[in-house]
C-alpha positions as CSV (number, residue, x, y, z in Angstrom):
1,X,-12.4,-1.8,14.3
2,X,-11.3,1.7,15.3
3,X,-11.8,1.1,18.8
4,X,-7.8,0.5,20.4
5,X,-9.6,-0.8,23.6
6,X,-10.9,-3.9,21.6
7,X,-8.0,-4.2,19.7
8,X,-5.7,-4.4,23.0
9,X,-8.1,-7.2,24.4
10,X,-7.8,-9.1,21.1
11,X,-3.8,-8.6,21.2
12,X,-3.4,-9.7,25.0
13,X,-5.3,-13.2,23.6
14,X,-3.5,-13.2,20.8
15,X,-6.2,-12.8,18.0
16,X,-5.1,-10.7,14.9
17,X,-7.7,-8.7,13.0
18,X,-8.7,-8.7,9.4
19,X,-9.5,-4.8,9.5
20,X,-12.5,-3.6,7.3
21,X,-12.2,0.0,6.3
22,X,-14.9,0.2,3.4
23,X,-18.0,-1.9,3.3
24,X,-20.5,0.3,1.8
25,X,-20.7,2.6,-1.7
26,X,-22.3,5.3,-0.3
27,X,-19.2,6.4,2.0
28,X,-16.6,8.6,0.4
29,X,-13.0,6.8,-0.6
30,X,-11.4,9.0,1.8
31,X,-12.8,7.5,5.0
32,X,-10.3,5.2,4.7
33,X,-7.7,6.8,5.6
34,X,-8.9,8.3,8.8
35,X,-10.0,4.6,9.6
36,X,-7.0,2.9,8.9
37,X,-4.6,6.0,10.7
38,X,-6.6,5.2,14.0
39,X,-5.0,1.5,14.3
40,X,-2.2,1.7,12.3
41,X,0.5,1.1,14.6
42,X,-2.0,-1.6,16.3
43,X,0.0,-4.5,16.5
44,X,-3.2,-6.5,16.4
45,X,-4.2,-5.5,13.1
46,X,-2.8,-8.2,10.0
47,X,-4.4,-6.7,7.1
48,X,-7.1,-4.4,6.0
49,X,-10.2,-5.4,3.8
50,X,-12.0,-3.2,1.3
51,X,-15.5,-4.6,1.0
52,X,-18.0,-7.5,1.9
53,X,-18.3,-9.7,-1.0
54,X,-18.7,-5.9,-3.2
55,X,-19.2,-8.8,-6.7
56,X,-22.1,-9.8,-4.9
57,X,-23.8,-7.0,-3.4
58,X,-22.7,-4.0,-5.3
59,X,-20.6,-2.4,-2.2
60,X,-24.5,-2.1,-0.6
61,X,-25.8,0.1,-3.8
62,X,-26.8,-2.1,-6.4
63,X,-23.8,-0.8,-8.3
64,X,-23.0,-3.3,-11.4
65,X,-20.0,-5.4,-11.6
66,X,-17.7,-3.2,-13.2
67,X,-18.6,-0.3,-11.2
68,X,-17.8,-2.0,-8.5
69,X,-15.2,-3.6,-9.7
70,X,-13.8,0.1,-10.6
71,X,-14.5,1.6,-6.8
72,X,-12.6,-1.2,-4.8
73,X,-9.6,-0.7,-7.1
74,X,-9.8,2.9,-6.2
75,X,-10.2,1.9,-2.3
76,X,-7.7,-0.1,-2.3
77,X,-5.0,2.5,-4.2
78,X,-5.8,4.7,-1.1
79,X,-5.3,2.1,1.2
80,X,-2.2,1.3,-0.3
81,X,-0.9,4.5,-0.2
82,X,-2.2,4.9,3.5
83,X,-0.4,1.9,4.4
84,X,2.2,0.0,2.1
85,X,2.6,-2.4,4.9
86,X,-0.2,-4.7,5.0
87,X,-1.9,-6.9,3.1
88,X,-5.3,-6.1,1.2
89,X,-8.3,-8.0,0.6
């Protein structure tokens, strides 16, 4: 969610997100960062999440374990130096 219209409506009913900034392989690492900087300050937002199940479906490329394995550590070092705040998953 980049949207701070949906994430005010959440906040007003008291719903905190679980923020997914990388789902899929193909994207570069660095989209990250302008996805996380666009609701950082969000009140709403809890922690962010770096893939969908990426052991199961190869981050959406067919990539093998380890590969994938290797490209959610990398995510998640730029999340964490994006934002040393929150949580990751």
């Amino acid at each position: 969610v980049t949207d701070t219209e949906v994430l005010d409506a959440l906040w007003e009913k008291g719903i905190f997100v679980l923020n997914t900034v990388y789902i899929n392989g193909a994207d570069p690492i660095d989209v990250v960062v302008e996805r996380i900087t666009a609701v950082m300050e969000h009140p709403a937002v809890l922690m962010w999440v770096v893939g969908n199940e990426w052991n199961y479906n190869g981050f959406y490329q067919n990539l093998k374990r380890e590969a994938a394995r290797s490209l959610m550590r990398d995510v998640a070092r730029k999340v964490r130096s994006t934002d040393s705040t929150r949580p990751i998953a």
